[in-house]
N, C-alpha and C positions, 0 to 999 in steps of 0.2 A: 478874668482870673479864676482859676479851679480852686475849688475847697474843697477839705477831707472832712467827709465825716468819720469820727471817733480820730482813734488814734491813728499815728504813721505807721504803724509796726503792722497793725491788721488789714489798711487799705492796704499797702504791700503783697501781704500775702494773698489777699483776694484777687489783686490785678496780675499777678506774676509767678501762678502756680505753673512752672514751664519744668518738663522730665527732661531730663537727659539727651534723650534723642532730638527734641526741641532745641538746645543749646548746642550740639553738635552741626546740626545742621546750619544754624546760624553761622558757628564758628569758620566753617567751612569757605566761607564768603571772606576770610580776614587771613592774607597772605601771611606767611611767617617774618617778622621782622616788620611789621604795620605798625604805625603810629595810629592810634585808635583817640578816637573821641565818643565815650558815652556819654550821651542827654537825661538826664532821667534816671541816672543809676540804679536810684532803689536803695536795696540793701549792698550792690557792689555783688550780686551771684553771676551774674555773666561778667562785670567788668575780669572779677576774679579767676572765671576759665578765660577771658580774653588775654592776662598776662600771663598764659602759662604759652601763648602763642604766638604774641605782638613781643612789639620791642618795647613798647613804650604804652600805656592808658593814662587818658584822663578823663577820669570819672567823675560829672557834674552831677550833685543832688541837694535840695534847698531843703533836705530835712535831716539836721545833722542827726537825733536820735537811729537813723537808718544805715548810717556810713561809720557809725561809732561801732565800738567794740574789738574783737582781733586785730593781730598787726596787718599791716598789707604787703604783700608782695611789694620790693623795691621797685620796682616797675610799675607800680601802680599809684599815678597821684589821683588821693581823692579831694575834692574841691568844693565847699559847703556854701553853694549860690545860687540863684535864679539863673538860669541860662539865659533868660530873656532879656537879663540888662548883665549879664557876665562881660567882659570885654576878651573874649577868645580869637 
């Protein structure tokens, strides 16, 4: 099992400083009208360029402080769980 040191908000930003071009190229890889499944969310910054392209996200991340805040794109469900015992 992994553990964070400090808090979620800063291991985030440590693991996941991705620009632009990094998220593009990614997005590239996700047909238009995809039903996507994020592992790992995060804070929801890719899930959130992925519903501007997909039909459909679901966004799994087991630290709700990360997935909290703004609304979400209607296409976007976000999902506050362990992936590893989720039933998806």
């Amino acid at each position: 099992m992994v553990t964070m040191v400090g808090d979620a908000a800063a291991w985030e930003a440590q693991w996941a400083p991705y620009d632009d071009d990094t998220y593009a190229r990614a997005l590239d890889f996700v047909p238009p009208g995809a039903v996507v499944l994020d592992i790992g969310a995060g804070d929801l910054r890719l899930a959130r360029r992925l519903a501007e392209r997909a039909r459909v996200v679901y966004a799994i991340e087991q630290h709700a402080e990360l997935i909290a805040g703004e609304p979400l794109p209607p296409n976007l469900v976000a999902i506050c769980a362990d992936a590893r015992a989720f039933p998806f």
